[in-house]
C-alpha positions as CSV (number, residue, x, y, z in Angstrom):
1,X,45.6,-25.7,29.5
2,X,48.3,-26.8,27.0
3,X,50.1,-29.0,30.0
4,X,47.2,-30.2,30.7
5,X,46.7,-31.5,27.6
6,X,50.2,-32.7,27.4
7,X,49.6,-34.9,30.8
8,X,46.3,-36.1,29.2
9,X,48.1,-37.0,26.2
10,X,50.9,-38.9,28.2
11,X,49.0,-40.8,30.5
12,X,47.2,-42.2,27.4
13,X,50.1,-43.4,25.3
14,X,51.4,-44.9,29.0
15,X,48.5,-46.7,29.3
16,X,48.3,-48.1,25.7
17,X,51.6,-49.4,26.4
18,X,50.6,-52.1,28.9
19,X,53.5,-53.8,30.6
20,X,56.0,-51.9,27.8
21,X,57.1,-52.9,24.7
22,X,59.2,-56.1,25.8
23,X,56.4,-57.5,26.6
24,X,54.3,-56.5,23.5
25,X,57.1,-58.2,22.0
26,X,57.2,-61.2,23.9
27,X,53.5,-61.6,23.4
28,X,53.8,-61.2,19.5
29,X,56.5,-63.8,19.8
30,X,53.8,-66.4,20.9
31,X,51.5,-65.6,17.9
32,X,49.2,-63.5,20.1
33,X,48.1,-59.9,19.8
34,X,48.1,-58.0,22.6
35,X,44.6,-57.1,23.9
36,X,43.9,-53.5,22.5
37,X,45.0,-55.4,19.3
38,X,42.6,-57.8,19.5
39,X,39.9,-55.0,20.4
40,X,40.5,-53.3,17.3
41,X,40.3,-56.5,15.4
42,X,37.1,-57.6,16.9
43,X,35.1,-53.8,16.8
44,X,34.3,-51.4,14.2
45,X,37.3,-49.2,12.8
46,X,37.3,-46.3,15.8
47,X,34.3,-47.5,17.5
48,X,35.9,-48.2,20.2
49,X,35.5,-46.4,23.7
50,X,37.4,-47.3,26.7
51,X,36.6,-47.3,30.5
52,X,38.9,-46.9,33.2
53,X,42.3,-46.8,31.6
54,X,43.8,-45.5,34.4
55,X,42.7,-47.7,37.4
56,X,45.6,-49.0,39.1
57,X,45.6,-51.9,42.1
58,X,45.5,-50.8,46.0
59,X,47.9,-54.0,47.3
60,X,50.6,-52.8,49.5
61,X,51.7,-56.2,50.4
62,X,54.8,-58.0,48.9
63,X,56.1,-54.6,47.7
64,X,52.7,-54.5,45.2
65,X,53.0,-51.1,45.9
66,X,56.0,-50.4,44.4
67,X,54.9,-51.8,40.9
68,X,51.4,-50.0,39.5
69,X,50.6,-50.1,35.8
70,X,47.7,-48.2,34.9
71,X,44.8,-50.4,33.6
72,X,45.8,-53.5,35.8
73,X,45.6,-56.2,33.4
74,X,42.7,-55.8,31.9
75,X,41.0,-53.1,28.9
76,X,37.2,-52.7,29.3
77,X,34.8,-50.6,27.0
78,X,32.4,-50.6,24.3
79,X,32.2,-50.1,20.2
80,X,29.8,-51.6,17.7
81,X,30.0,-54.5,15.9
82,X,28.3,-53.8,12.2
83,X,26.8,-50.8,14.0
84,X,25.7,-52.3,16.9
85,X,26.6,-51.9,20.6
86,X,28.7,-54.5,22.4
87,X,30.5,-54.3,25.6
88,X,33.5,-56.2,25.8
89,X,36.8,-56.8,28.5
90,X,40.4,-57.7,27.1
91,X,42.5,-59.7,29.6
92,X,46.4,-57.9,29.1
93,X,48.5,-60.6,29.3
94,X,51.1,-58.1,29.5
95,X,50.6,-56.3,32.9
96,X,51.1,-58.8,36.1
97,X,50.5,-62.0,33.4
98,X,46.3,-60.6,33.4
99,X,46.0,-61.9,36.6
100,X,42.8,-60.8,38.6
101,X,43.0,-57.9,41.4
102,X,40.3,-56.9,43.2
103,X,40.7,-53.4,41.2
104,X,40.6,-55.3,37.8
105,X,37.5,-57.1,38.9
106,X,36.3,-53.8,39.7
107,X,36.4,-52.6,36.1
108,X,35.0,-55.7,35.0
109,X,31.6,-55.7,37.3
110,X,31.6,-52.1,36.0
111,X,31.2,-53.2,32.7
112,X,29.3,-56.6,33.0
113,X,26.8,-54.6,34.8
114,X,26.8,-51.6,32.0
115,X,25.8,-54.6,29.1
116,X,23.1,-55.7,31.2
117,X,21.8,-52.6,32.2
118,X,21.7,-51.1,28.6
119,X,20.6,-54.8,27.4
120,X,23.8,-55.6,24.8
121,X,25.7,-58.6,24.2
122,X,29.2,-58.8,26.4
123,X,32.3,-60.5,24.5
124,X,35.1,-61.3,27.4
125,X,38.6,-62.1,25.9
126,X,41.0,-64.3,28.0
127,X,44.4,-64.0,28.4
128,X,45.8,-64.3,31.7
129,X,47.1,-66.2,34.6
130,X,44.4,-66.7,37.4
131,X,43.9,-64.7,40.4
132,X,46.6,-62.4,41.8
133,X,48.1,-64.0,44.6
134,X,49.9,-60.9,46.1
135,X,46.2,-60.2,46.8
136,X,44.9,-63.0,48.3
137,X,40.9,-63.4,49.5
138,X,40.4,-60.0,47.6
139,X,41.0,-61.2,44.2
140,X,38.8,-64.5,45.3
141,X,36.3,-62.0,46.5
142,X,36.7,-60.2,42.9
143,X,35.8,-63.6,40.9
144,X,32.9,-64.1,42.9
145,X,31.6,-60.8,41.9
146,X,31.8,-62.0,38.4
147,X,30.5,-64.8,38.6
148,X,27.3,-63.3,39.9
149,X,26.6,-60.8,37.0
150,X,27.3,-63.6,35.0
151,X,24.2,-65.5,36.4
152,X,22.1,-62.4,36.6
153,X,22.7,-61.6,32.9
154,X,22.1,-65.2,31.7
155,X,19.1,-65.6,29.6
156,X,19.5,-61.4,29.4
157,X,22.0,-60.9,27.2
158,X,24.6,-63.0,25.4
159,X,27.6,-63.6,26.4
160,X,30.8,-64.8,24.6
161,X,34.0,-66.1,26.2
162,X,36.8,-66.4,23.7
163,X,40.0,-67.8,25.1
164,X,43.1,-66.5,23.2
165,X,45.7,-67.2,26.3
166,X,46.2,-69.0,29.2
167,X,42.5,-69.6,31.9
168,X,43.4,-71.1,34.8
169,X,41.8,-71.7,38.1
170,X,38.6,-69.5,38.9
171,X,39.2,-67.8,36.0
172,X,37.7,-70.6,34.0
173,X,33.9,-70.5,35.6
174,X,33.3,-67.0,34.6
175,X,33.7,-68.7,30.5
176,X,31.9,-71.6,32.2
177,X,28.8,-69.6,32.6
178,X,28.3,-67.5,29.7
179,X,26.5,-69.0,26.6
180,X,29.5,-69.6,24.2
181,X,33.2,-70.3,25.0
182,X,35.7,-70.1,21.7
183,X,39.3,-70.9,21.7
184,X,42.4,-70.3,19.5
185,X,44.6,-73.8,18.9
186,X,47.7,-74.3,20.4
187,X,47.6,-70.9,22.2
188,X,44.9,-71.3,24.6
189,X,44.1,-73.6,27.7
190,X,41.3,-74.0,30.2
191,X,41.9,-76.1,33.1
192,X,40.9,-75.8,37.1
193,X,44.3,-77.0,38.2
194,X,47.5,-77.2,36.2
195,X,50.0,-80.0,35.6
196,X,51.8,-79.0,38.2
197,X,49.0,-79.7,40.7
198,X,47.6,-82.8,38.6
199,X,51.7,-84.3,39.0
200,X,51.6,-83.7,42.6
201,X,47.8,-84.9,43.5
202,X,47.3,-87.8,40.6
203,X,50.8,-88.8,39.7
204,X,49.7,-88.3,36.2
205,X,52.0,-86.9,33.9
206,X,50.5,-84.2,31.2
207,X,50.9,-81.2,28.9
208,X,48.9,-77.8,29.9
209,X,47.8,-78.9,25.4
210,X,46.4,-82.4,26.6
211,X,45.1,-80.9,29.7
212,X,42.8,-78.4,29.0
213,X,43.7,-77.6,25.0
214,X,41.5,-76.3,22.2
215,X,41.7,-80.4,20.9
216,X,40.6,-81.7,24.2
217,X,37.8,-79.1,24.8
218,X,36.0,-78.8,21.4
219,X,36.2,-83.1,21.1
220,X,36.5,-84.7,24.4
221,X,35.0,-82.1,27.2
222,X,32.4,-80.0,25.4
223,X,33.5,-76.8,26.8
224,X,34.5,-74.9,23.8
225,X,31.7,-74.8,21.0
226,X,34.6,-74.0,18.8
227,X,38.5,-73.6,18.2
228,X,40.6,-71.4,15.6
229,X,43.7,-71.3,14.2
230,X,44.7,-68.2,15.2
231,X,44.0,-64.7,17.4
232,X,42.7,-62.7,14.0
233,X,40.3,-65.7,12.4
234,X,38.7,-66.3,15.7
235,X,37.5,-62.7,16.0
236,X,36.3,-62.3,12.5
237,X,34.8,-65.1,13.6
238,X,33.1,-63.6,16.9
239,X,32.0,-60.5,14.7
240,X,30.0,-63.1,12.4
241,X,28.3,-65.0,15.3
242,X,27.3,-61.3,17.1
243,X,25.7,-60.4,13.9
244,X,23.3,-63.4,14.0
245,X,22.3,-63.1,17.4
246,X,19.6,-60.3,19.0
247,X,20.8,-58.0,21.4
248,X,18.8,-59.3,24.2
249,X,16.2,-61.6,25.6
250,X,13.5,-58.3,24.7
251,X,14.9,-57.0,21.5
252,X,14.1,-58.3,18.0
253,X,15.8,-60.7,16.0
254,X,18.5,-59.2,13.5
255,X,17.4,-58.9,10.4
256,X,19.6,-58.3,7.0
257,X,18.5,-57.9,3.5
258,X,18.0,-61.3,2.0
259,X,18.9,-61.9,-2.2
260,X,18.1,-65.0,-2.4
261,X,14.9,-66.4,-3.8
262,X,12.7,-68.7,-1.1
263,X,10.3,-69.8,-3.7
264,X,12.8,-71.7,-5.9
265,X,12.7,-75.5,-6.0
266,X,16.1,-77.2,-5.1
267,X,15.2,-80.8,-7.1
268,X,18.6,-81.6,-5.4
269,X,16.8,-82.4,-2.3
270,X,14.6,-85.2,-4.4
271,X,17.9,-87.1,-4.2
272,X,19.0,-86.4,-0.9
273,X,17.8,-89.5,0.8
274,X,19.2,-92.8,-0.3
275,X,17.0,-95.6,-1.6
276,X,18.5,-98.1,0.7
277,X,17.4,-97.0,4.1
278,X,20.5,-97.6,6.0
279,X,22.8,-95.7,3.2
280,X,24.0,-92.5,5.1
281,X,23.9,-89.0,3.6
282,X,25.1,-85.6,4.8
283,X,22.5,-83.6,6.8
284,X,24.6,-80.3,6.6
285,X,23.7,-80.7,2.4
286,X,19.9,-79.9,3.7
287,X,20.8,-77.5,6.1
288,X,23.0,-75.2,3.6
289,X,20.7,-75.8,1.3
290,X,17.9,-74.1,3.6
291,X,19.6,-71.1,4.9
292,X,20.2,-68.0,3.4
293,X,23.3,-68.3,0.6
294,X,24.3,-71.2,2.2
295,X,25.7,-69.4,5.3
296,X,25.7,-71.4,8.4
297,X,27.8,-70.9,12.1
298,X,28.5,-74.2,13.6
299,X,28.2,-74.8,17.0
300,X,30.3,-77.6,18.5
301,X,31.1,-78.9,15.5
302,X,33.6,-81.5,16.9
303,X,31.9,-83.0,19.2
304,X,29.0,-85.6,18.9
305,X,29.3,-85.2,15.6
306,X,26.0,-87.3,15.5
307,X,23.5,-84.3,16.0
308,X,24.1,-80.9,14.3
309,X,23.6,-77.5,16.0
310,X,24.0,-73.6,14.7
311,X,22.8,-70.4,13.3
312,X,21.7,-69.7,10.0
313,X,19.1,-67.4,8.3
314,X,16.0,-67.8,6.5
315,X,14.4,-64.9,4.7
316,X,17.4,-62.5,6.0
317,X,16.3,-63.2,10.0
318,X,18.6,-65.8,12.3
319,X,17.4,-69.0,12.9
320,X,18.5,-72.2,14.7
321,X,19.2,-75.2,13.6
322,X,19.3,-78.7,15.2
323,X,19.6,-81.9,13.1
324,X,20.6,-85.7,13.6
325,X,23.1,-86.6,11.0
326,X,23.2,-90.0,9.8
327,X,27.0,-90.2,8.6
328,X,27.8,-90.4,12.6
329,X,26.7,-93.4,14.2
330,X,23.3,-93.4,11.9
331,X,22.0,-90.0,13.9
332,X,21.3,-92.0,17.0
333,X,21.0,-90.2,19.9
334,X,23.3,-90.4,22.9
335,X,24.5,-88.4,26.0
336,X,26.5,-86.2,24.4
337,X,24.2,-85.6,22.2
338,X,21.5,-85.0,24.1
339,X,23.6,-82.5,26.2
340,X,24.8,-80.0,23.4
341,X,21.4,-80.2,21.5
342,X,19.5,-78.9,24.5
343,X,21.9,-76.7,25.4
344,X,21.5,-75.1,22.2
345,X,17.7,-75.6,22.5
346,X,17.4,-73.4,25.7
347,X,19.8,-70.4,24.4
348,X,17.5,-70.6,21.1
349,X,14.9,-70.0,23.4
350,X,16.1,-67.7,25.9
351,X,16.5,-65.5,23.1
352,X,13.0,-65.9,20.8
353,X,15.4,-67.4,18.1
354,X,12.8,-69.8,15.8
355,X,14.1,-73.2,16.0
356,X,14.4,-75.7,12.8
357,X,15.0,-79.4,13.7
358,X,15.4,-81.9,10.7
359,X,15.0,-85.6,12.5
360,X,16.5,-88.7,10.9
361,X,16.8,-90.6,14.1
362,X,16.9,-94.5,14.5
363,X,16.6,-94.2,18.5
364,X,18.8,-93.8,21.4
365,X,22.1,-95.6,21.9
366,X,21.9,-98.6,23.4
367,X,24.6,-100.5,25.5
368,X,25.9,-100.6,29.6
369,X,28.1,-97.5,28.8
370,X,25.7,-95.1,27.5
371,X,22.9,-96.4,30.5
372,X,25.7,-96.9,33.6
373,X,26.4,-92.7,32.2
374,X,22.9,-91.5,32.6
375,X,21.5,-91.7,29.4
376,X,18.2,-91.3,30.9
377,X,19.0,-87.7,32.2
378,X,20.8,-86.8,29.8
379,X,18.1,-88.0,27.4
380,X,15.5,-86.1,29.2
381,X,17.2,-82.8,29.0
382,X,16.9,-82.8,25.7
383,X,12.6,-83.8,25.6
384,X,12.5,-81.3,28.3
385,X,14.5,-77.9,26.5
386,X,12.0,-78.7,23.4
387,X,9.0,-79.0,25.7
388,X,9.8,-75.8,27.3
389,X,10.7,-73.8,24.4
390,X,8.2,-71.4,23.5
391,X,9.5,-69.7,20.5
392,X,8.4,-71.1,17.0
393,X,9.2,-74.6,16.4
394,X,9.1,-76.1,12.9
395,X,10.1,-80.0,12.1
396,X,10.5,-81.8,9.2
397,X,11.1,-85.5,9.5
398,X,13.0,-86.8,6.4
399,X,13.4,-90.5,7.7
400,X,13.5,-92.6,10.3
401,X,11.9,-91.1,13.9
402,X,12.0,-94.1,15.6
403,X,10.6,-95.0,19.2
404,X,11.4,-92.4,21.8
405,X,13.5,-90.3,19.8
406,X,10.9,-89.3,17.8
407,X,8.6,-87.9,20.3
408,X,12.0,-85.8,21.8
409,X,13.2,-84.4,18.1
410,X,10.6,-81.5,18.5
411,X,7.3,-83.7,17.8
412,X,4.0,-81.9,17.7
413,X,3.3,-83.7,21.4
414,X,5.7,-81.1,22.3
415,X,3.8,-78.4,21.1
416,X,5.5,-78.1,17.7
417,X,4.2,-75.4,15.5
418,X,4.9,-77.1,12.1
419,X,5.6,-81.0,11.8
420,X,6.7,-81.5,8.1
421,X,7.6,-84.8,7.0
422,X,9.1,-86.1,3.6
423,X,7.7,-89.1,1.7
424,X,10.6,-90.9,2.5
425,X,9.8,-90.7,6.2
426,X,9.2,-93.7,8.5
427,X,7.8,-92.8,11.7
428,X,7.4,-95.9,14.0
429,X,7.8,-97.0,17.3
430,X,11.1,-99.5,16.1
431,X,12.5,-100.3,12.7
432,X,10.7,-103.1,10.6
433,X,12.6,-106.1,11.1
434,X,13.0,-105.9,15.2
435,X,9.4,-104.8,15.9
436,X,8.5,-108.3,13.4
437,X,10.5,-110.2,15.7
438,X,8.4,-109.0,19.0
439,X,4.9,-109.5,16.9
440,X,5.5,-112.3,15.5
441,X,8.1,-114.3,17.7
442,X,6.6,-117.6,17.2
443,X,7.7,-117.7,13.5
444,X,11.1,-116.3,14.2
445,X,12.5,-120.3,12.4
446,X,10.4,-119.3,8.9
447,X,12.8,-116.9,7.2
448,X,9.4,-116.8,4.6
449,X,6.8,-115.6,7.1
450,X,9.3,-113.6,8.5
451,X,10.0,-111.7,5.4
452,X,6.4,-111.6,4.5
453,X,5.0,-110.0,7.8
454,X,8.3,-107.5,7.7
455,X,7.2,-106.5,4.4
456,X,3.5,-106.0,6.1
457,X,4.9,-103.9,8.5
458,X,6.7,-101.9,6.2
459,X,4.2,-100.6,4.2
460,X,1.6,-100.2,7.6
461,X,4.1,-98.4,9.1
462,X,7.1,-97.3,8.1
463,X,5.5,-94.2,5.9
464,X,4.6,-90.9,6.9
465,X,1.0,-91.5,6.7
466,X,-0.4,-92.8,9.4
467,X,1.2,-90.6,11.9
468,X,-0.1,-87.7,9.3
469,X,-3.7,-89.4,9.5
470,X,-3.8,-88.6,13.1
471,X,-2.5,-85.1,13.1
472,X,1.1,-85.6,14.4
473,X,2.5,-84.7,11.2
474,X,0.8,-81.6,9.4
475,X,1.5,-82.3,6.1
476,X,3.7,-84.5,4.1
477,X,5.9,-82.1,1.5
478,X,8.2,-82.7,-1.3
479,X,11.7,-82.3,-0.5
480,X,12.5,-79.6,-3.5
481,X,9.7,-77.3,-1.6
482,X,11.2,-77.5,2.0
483,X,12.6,-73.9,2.1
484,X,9.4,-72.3,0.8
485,X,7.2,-74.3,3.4
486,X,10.2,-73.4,6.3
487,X,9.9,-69.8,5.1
488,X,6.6,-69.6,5.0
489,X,6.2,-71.3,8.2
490,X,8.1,-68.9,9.9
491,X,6.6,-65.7,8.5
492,X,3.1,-67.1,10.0
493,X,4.6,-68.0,13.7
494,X,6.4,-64.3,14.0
495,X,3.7,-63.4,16.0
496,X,3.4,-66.2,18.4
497,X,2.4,-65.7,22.0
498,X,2.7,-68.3,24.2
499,X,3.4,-68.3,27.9
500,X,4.1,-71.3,30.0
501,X,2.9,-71.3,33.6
502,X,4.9,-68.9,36.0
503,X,7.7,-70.3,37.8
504,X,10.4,-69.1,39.9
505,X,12.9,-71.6,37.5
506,X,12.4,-74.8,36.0
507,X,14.4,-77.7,37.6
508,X,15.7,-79.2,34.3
509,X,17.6,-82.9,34.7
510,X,20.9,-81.4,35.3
């Protein structure tokens, strides 16, 4: 029994070791950790419980079968984060560069298939150099498998790319498909085909950085919803964005114990909207003001800066947040914008996470670039993630909602629960001075009538009262007591059944 033992013991410690310790070293060497480090960074102290850690690959061609390391690239398992279960894979960078063998795909279906079965969020980290090509079709074949649980478990469970190394080719649709990709800065790059291949093909000269960097992805792309400095930050980070998010698309929303008071006024917020009506202020003020201590994850924070998307927590339970901010480009709404606010919109919903939307919107962007780019779609997948979301939906206008906009940003025509607005709201079909123009075009030459029928219009329209006179708004609130009412608001809707007619799938405006 003691050899036993001893064998047991060995093949362990072999396995632990990866490709051997010149390549630990060489991976430390390029500020990464190797991936059982970054396991035990990301999990609970000893949670952490490994699958297959001694599957090797079956290639015999190309003299494969002459070089086996046990675990084949890849470290699969489970632990807890904060005490609760997630399933997670770690791409070893250190045995055959990560690269993908149809017996490391193998132990990732395994455990892709394990989160959804037992309905807990999967965390995939990325370190590794494509497909094996010593393996050929097989490892293609292995991708394809992934990609499949992937779709199966969307809308299931979350799932969380992070990518802390090199993703290359098919690697990169696997991250693609899950609901949140993370990478580390000047470590990490996503790209289909290198700059090797872009040289040969385009004739354009570029970095693997400028190709498919952290910079180019979380600014330019929109594939990343977020970049950090380093290997240890980013998964401190991961282990605060699992703890806001439920376990499934069935199980309840977390819940922690909440100090802080929701009855309080904030008289700050009495200020927050300038007297001069195209003065800018910073949205994210409101928003940390709202959530619990302040706390708020950021999603996509560097790109189109001019809407505002993340978690936060309201009486201890996770909420989402989506908000136009008027220091970028007034708050209008664009394609980009569109795009990542109804992305976020649909994962909100997928998994019954209440949805907050503060609107200070003067319209959509205008101009041949934003129209000859399909503003219009883009546009409409926004209206149509907020028409189809079924989970609680709470508004509060705090100036302008202008034209079409204002019907998209969550309005009670799209079956809002709560429409708040602000005194300082204008809701109107355009702002004061344009909409004079089309009324009154005849007196466009008389600056005097002009000014006196804007003035007119102003106080008709731009206010929050007539839309709140017909319903569309259900009451207009002082500013200091927007927590309370959003607090409240969502106490009442935690109940809230509402079923939209069955369908195999929607067929959103892709």
């Amino acid at each position: 029994m003691k050899d036993v033992l001893k064998e047991l013991e060995r093949r362990r410690d072999m396995a632990r070791m990866g490709g051997g310790q010149a390549r630990i070293d060489a991976q430390h060497k390029k500020g990464k950790l190797t991936a059982r480090e970054r396991i035990d960074v990301f999990l609970d102290e000893g949670s952490f419980e490994e699958f297959d850690m001694y599957v090797e690959h079956r290639s015999t061609d190309f003299g494969m079968e002459k070089t086996k390391i046990a675990g084949d690239g890849v470290v699969t398992g489970w632990g807890t984060v904060n005490g609760r279960p997630v399933y997670l894979f770690a791409k070893d960078f250190t045995v055959f560069g990560g690269s993908l063998s149809e017996a490391h795909a193998e132990k990732v279906v395994k455990v892709q298939e394990m989160a959804l079965r037992n309905r807990a969020p999967i965390v995939g980290l990325y370190d590794a150099g494509g497909a094996r090509i010593q393996e050929g079709v097989a490892a293609l074949g292995g991708y394809a498998e992934i990609f499949q649980r992937n779709v199966l478990a969307s809308g299931v469970i979350p799932q969380i790319s992070v990518i802390m190394g090199p993703c290359a080719g098919g690697d990169v649709y696997s991250p693609a498909m899950t609901d949140f990709i993370f990478m580390v800065r000047d470590t990490s790059y996503m790209f289909v085909t290198g700059p090797d291949v872009v040289k040969t093909v385009t004739n354009e000269t570029v970095t693997a950085e400028s190709l498919g960097g952290a910079s180019v992805h979380t600014t330019k792309s929109s594939i990343a919803d977020g970049a950090y400095d380093n290997d240890v930050e980013a998964l401190l980070q991961m282990r605060r964005l699992v703890d806001l998010l439920p376990a499934s698309n069935t199980a309840e929303i977390p819940e922690i114990e909440c100090y802080q008071s929701v009855t309080d006024h904030d008289l700050s917020l009495d200020r927050l909207i300038p007297d001069n009506a195209n003065k800018p202020y910073d949205i994210k003020e409101l928003i940390l003001k709202i959530a619990d201590e302040g706390d708020f994850f950021e999603i996509q924070q560097s790109f189109a800066k001019n809407i505002v998307t993340g978690f936060g927590r309201v009486e201890g339970r996770t909420v989402g947040f989506v908000a136009n901010q008027p220091m970028v480009l007034a708050g209008v709404l664009d394609s980009d914008a569109s795009r990542k606010a109804a992305r976020f919109v649909r994962f909100c919903d997928c998994f019954s996470i209440p949805i907050v939307t503060f609107v200070d919107v003067p319209g959509f962007l205008p101009g041949t670039a934003q129209e000859y780019g399909g503003l219009i779609k883009h546009g409409a997948k926004l209206l149509f993630a907020y028409a189809e979301a079924t989970v609680p939906k709470i508004t509060v206008i705090t100036r302008k909602a202008y034209g079409g906009a204002y019907d998209v940003m969550a309005s009670k025509h799209l079956r809002g629960d709560m429409n708040y607005a602000w005194p300082t709201a204008q809701i109107a079909v355009m702002g004061a001075r344009g909409a004079v123009e089309i009324i009154y075009r005849k007196d466009i030459g008389d600056a005097e009538k002009i000014a006196a029928h804007t003035k007119a219009y102003e106080d008709r329209f731009l206010s929050p009262f007539v839309a709140a006179e017909r319903g569309y708004v259900d009451e207009v609130i002082m500013p200091h007591s927007t927590r309370r009412r959003i607090a409240r608001a969502l106490r009442m809707l935690r109940n809230k059944d509402m079923p939209n007619p069955w369908k195999k799938h929607d067929n959103i405006p892709l």
